[in-house]
Each structure stands twice: as structure tokens, then as C-alpha cells.
DRENLUM-358322 format. One record per atom (N, C-alpha, C): residue in three letters; x, y, z. Coordinates in steps of 0.2 Angstrom, whole numbers, plus 5000, padded with zeros to 4 digits. Layout:
BEGIN
ALAXYZ ...
***
This chain:
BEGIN
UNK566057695488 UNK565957685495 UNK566657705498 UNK566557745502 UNK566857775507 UNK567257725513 UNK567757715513 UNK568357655516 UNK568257705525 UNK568157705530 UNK568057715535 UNK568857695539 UNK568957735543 UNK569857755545 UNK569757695553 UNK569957635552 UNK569957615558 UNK570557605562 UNK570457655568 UNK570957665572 UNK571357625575 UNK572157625577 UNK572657565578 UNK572557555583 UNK572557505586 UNK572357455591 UNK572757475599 UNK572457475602 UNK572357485610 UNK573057425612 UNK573657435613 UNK574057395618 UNK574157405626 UNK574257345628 UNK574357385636 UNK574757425635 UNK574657455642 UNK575157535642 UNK574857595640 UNK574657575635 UNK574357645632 UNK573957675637 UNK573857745632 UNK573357795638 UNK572557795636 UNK572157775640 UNK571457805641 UNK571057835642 UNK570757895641 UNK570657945642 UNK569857925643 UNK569657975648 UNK568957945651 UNK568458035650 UNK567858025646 UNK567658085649 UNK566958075648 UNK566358125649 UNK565758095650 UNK565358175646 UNK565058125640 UNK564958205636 UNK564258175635 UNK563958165641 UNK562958155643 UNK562858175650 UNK562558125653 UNK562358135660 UNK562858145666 UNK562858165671 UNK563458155675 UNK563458085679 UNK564158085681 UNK564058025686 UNK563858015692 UNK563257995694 UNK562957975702 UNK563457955707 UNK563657995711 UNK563957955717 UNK563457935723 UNK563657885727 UNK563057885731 UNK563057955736 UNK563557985736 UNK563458055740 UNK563958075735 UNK563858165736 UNK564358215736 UNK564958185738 UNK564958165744 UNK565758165746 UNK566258115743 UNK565758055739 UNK566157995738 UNK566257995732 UNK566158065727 UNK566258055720 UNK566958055718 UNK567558075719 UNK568058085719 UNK568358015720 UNK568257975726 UNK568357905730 UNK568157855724 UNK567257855720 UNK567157815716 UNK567457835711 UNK567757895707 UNK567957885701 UNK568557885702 UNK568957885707 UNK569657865708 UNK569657765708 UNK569157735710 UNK568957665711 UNK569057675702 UNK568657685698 UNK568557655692 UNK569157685690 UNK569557715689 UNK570257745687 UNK570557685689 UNK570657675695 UNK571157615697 UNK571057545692 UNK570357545692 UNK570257475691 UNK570257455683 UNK570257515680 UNK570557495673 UNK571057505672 UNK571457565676 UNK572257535676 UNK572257465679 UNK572157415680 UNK572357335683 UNK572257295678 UNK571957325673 UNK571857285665 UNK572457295663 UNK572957355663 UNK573357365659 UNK573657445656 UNK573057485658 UNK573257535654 UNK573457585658 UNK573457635656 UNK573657705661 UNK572757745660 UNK572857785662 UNK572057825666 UNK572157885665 UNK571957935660 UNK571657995661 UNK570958035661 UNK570658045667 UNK570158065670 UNK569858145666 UNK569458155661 UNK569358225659 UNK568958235665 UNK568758305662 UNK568758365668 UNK567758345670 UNK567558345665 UNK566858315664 UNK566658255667 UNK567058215671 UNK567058175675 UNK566658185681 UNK567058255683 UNK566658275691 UNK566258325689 UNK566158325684 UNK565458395684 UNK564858385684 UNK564458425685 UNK563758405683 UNK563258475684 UNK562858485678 UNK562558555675 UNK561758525676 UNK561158575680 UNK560758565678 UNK560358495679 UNK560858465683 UNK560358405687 UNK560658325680 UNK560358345677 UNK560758285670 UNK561158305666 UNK561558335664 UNK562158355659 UNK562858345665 UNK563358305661 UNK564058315666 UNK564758385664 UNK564158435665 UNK564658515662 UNK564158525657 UNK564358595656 UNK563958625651 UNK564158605644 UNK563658635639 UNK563758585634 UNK564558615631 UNK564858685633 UNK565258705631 UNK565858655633 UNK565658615642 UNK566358585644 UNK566358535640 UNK565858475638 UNK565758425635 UNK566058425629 UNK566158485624 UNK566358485620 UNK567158495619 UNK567258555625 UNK567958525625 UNK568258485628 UNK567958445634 UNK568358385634 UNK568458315628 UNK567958315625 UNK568058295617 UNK568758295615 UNK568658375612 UNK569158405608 UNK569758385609 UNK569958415618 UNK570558395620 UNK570758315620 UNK570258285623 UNK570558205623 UNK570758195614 UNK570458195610 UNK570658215603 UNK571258215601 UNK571358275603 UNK571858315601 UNK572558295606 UNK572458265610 UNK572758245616 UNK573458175612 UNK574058195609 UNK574458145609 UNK574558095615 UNK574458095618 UNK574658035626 UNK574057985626 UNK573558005623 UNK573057975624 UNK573057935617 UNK572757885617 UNK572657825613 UNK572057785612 UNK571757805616 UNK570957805616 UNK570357835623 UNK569757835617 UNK569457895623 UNK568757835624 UNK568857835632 UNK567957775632 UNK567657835637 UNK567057815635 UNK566257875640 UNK566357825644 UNK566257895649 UNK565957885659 UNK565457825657 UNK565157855653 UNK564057835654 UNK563757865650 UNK563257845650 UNK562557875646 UNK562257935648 UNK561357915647 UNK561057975650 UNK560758015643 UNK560958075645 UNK560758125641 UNK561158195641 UNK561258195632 UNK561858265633 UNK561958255625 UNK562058195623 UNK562458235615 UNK562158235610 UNK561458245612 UNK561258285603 UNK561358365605 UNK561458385611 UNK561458445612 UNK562158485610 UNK562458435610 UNK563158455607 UNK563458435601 UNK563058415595 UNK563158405589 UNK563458455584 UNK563158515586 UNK563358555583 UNK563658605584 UNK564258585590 UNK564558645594 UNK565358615592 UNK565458525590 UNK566258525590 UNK566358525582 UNK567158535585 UNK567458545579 UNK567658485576 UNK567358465569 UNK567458385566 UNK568158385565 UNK568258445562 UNK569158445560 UNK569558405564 UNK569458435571 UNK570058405575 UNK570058325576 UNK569258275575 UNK569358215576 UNK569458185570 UNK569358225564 UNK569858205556 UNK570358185557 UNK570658245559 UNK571258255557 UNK571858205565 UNK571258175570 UNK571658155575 UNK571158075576 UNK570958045572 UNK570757975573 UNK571157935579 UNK570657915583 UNK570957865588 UNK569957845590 UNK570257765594 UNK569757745596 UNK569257765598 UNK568657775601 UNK568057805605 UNK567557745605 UNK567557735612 UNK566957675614 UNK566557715619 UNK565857695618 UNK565157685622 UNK564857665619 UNK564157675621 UNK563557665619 UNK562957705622 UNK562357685621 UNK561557745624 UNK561657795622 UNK561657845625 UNK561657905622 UNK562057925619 UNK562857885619 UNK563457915614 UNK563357895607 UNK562757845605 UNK562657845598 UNK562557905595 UNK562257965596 UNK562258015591 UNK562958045590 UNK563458025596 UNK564158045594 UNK564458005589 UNK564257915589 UNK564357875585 UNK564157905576 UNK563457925576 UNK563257935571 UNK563757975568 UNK563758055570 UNK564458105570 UNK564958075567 UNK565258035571 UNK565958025569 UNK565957975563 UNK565557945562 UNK565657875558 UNK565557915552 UNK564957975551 UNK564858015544 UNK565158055542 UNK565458105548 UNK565658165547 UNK566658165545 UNK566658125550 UNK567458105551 UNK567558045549 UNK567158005543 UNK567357935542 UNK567757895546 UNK567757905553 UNK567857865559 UNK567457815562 UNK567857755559 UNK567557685564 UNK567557705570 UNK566957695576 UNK566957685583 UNK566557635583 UNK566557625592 UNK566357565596 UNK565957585599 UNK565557535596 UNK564857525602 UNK565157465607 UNK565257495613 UNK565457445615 UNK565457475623 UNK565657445629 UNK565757435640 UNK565957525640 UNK565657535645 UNK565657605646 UNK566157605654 UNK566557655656 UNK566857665662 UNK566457665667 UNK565757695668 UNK565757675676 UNK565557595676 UNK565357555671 UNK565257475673 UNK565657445674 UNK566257475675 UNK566857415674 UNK566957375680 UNK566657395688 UNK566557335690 UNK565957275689 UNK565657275684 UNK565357225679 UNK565557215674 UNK566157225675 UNK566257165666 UNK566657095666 UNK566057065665 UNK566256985667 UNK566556985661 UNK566756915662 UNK567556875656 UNK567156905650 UNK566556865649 UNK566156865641 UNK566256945637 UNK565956995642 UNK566057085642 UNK566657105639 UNK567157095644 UNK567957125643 UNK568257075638 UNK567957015635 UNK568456975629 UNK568156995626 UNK567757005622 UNK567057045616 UNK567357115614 UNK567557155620 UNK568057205620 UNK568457205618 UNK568957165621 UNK569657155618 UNK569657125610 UNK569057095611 UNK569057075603 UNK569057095597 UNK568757155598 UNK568457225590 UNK569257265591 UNK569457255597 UNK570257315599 UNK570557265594 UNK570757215595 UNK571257155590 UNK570957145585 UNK570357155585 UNK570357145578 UNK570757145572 UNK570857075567 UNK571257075563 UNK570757095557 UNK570757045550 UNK570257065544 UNK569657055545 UNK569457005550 UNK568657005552 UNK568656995560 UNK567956965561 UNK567756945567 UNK566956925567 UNK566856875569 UNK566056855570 UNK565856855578 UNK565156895576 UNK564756895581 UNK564556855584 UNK564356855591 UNK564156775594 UNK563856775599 UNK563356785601 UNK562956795607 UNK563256745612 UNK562956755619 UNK563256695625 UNK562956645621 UNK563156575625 UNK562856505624 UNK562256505626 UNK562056535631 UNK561356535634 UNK560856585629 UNK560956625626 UNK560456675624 UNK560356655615 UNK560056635612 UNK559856615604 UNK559556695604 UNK559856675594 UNK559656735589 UNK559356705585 UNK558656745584 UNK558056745582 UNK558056775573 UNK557956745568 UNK557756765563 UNK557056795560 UNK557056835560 UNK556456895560 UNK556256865551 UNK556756885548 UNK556656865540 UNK557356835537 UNK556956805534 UNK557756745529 UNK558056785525 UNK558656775522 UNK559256835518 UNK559756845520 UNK560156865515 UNK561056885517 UNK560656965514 UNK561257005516 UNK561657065516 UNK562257075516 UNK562457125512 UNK563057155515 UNK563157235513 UNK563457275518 UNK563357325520 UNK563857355527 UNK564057415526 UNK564257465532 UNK563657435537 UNK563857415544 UNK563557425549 UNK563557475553 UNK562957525555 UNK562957575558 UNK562257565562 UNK562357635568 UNK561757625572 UNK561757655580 UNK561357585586 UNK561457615591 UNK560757595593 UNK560657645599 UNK560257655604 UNK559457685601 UNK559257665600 UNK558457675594 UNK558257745597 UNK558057755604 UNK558157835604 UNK558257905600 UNK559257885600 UNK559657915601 UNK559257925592 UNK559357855587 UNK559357865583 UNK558857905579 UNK558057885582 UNK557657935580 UNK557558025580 UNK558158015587 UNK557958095587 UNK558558135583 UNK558858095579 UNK559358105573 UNK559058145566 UNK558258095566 UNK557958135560 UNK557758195559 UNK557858225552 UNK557658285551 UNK557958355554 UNK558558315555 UNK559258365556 UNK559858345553 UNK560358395551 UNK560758405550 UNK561358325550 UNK561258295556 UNK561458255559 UNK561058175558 UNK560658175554 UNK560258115552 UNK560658055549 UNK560458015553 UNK560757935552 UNK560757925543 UNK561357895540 UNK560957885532 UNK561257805535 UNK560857775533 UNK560557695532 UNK560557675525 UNK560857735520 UNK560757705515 UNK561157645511 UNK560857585509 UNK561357505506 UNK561857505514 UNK561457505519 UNK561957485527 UNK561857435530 UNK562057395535 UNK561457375538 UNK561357395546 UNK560857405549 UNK560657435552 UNK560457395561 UNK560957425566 UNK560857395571 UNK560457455576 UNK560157415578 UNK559657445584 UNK559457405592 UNK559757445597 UNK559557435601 UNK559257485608 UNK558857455612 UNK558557515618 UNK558557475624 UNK558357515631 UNK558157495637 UNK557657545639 UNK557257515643 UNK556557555648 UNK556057595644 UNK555957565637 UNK555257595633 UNK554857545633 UNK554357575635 UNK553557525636 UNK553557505627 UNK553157465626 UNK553057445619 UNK552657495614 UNK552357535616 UNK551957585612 UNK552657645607 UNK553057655614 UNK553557695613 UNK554157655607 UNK554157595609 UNK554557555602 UNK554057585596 UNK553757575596 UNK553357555590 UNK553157635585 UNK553257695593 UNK553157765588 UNK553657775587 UNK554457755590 UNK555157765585 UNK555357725579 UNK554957655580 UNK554957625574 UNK554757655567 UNK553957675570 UNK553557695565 UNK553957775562 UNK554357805566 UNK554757855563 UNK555357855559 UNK555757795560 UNK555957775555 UNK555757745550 UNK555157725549 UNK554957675544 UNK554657735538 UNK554357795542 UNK554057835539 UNK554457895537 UNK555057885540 UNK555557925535 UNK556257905533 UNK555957815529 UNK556157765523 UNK556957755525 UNK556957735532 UNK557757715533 UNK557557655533 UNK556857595533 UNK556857515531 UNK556957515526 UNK556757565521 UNK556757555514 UNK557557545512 UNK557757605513 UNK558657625512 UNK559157585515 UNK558857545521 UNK559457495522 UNK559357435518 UNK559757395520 UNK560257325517 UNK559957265521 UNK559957275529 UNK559657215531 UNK559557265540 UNK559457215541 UNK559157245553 UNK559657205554 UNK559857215559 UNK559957185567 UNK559557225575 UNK559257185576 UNK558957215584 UNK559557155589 UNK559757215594 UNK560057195600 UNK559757185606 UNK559757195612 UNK559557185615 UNK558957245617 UNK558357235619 UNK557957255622 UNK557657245630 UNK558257305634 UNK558257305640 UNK557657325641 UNK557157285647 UNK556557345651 UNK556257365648 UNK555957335641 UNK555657375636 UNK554957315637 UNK554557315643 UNK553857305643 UNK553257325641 UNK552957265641 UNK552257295638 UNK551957305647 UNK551357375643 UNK550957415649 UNK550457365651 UNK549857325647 UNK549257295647 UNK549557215644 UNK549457165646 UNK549257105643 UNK549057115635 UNK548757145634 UNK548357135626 UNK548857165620 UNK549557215625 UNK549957245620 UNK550157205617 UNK550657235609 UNK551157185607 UNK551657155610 UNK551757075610 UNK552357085612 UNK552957095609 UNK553357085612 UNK553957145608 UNK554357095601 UNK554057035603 UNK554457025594 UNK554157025592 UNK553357015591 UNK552757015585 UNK552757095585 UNK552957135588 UNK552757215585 UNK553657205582 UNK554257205582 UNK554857185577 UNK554657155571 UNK554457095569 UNK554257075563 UNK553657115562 UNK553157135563 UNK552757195559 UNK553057235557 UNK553457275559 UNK553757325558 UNK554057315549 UNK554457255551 UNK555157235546 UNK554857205539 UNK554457155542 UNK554357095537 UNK554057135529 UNK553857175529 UNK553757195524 UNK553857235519 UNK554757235520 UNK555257275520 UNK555657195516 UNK555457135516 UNK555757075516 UNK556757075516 UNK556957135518 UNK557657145522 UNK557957085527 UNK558457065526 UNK558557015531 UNK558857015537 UNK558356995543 UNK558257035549 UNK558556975554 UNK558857005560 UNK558856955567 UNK558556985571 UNK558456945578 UNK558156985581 UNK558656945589 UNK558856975594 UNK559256945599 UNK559756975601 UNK560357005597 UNK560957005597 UNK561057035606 UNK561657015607 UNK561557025616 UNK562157085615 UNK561857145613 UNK562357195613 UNK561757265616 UNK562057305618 UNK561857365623 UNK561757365628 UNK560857375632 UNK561157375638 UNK561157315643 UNK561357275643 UNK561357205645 UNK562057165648 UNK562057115651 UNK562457095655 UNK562557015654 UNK563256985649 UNK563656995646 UNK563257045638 UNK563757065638 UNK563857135632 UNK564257125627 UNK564057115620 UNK564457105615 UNK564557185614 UNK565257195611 UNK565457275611 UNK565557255601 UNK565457305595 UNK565557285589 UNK565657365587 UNK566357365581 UNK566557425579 UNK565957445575 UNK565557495574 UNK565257535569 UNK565457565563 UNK565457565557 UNK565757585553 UNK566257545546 UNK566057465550 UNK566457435546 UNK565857375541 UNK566257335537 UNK565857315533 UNK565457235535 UNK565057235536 UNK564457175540 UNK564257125535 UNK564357075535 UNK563957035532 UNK563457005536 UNK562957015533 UNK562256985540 UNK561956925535 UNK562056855538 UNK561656785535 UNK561156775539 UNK560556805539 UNK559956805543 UNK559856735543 UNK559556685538 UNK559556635537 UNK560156575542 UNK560356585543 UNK560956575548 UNK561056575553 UNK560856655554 UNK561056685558 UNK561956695559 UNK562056715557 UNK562956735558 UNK562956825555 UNK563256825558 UNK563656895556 UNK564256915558 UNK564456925553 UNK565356935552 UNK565357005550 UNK565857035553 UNK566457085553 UNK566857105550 UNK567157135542 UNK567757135542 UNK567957205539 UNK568657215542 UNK568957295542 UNK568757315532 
***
């Protein structure tokens, strides 16, 4: 097994680097985009750090992409490649990086390992970096939410930055995790936005789950739509190949009619027969408080328990 390069820890002071390699950023008008990402620049310097804005910030191709897939990818590179910079966190989500999977150059994030935090659509940059360039990244608070990041948000973050030789997972007080199926595991935690994940298969860039364990989360699919990206990973044996589940959160993800599944009895259908040891809850993706958790490192999942620990 493959030791994944976990990058050195974020100190105040250090530099930031912001850029958006999916959808662009909505301002409420043209004129105030400049004004609202000058707001979020400030406000994450008041944490501490200093603030470089890439160029992808203020663009936008074709209605959803933030620059073409050519800008995307070298704003990448250069924050990369960028000595002053210490770490790189996405604008947002959206839609944009499968389209650029096969356009950057892995070298340059080999050879230049540093931080990289999102989530939604950044998971297939996730997958990328964790296989291609044995780099730990961060599922974790994106730049334009940062005037939502309650206490629970920003210390969940600060916590996978400091992280020392572990850390355990811990939902708010108010939200309980759900055991799908009783079992330990242990395995690389890898994963993301269920989407993202599925349309990995059958490319070049396909998720391996193999002896992993496997975290999944979405927002705004009807339950049918779970159930056909489920069924696509089932059917091209990533439940067979992984180690244990975690499901995070499921934003928005209703059923259309009364009669449909509801969303945990179509989760244990899915799993139970796979007797892998499963949760179901974790309050991570797109949700408000937000557990943030490094990808790439090694998980011990106590279904049974419920506990899930972290260590480098």
C-alpha cells in the first residue's frame, strides 16, 4: 500500500490561493462581482491568512464553466506551481472537472504537493490527485461559503489542517449516525459527491475502491436518481471492492411520489448484501454545520459503534 504525501499544515500567514475550476461565481449582478469577491477575499483574510484570487474567479464560459477548460486548468497549475502559495481552496462547485481531467499536467502537483480543499463537483479533482499524484486532499468549506461558516464548519476545518497522527469524526450533537450494517474496517478513505463519482466509471479516471472505504455524499437528486448511480456502482463492483461505506449527507435528495423509497431503506438495500460495514448520517457535504475530512488517509470505520477515526 501506497503511503499518500500529506501536505504541511496551513499556519496563519500563510497564502491562500482561491480559484474555481467548475461553475462560475453568481454575482447578484455583473457589476457587483468584483465587490462580492473582494467581500470573500477580505473575509478570509480576518481568519488569518493572506488571499490570492486566480484568474478563474472572474470568468465565466458558456453560461456554467468559470473560463475555458484551457483557463481552469492553468489556474490549477500555476496555484501549484506557485511558491507563495500554501494552499489552494475552490470558489464552488457546479460543473467543470471531468472536462478537465485530461488536460493537466499531474507532474506539476507531484512534484508540488500542497493542500487542496472542496467538495461537489471538485471530487473528480479529488479522485485525480489522491490516485494520480498520491496526494491527500480535503473534502472540505469552499470560498464563496465563507460567510456561512459557523464555529462547528471552521473548527472541523481547522481540524484535518492540524491534524496530528489521528482525529475522529463527530457529527453535531443534534444529528445521530445511523448503522446501516454492524463491522469494523479499515482502509484508505476515498470518495465524494456520488455524481461526481459515478461519472468516473469507465474512464481512464475511475474511482479504485479497492480494500478502501468508501465515502459518499449528494444534494437535489430525486430518489430514483440515487438509486441509478447506486446501481452503477454496484454493477461495476466498487461494493464488492470496498472495505466498508460511509454516506454523508443527503441534501435535497426527495422522493417524487409517497410510494417511493425512502432514502434510507433504498441505502440498506443497496449495501446490506455486500454485509460491508456501513453508516449512514455523517453531516459532511452539502450541509450546514459541515464536517471537512482529509481523503487519502487511512479510516478506521467501527459501524457497530459508530466511530470513525482518522490517522495520517
Amino acid at each position: 500500500m501506497i503511503n499518500l504525501i500529506y501536505p504541511r499544515k496551513l499556519n496563519k500567514g500563510d497564502t491562500i490561493g482561491i480559484i474555481a475550476p467548475s461553475s462560475p461565481y453568481r454575482a447578484l449582478c455583473k457589476e457587483s462581482l468584483n465587490y462580492e469577491l473582494y467581500n470573500i477575499k477580505k473575509t478570509i483574510e480576518n481568519f488569518g491568512y493572506k488571499v490570492k484570487m486566480g484568474s478563474t474567479c472572474y470568468l465565466s464560459y458558456k453560461g456554467y464553466l468559470a473560463g475555458t477548460d484551457e483557463d481552469r486548468v492553468k489556474d490549477i497549475e500555476i496555484m501549484f506551481e506557485d511558491k507563495s502559495i500554501d494552499a489552494i481552496l475552490c470558489l464552488k462547485g457546479g460543473y467543470g472537472t471531468p472536462r478537465i481531467l485530461d488536460k493537466i499536467n499531474y507532474d506539476i502537483i507531484k512534484n508540488n504537493p500542497k493542500i487542496f480543499i472542496g467538495y461537489s463537483d471538485i471530487t473528480a479533482l479529488h479522485i485525480a490527485f489522491n490516485q494520480i499524484c498520491n496526494l491527500v486532499t480535503f473534502h472540505g468549506i469552499m470560498a464563496a461559503t465563507v460567510s456561512n461558516w459557523d464555529e462547528f464548519t471552521y473548527n472541523s476545518f481547522m481540524d484535518i489542517l492540524d491534524m496530528k497522527e489521528n482525529l475522529e469524526l463527530k457529527n453535531p450533537e443534534d444529528e445521530e449516525l445511523y448503522t446501516l450494517v454492524k463491522g469494523s474496517a479499515n482502509g484508505i478513505i476515498i470518495g465524494g459527491n456520488l455524481s461526481l463519482i459515478a461519472s468516473t466509471i469507465g474512464t481512464s479516471y475511475e474511482i479504485d475502491v479497492k480494500d478502501k472505504i468508501l465515502f459518499i455524499e449528494e444534494i437535489g437528486e430525486s430518489i430514483y436518481k440515487i438509486d441509478r448511480m447506486l446501481t452503477q456502482l454496484e454493477l461495476s463492483g466498487k461494493f464488492n471492492d470496498c472495505k466498508g461505506i460511509i454516506f454523508g449527507d443527503f441534501e435535497d435528495c426527495n422522493k417524487e411520489r409517497e410510494e417511493d423509497y425512502d432514502l434510507y431503506d433504498l441505502l440498506l438495500n443497496k449495501i446490506k448484501k455486500y454485509n460491508k460495514p456501513c453508516i449512514y448520517n455523517l453531516q459532511s457535504g452539502h450541509c450546514k454545520p459541515m464536517i471537512s475530512m482529509p481523503l487519502g488517509v487511512n479510516c478506521e470505520l467501527d459501524a457497530t459503534n459508530k466511530k470513525i477515526i482518522l490517522t495520517k
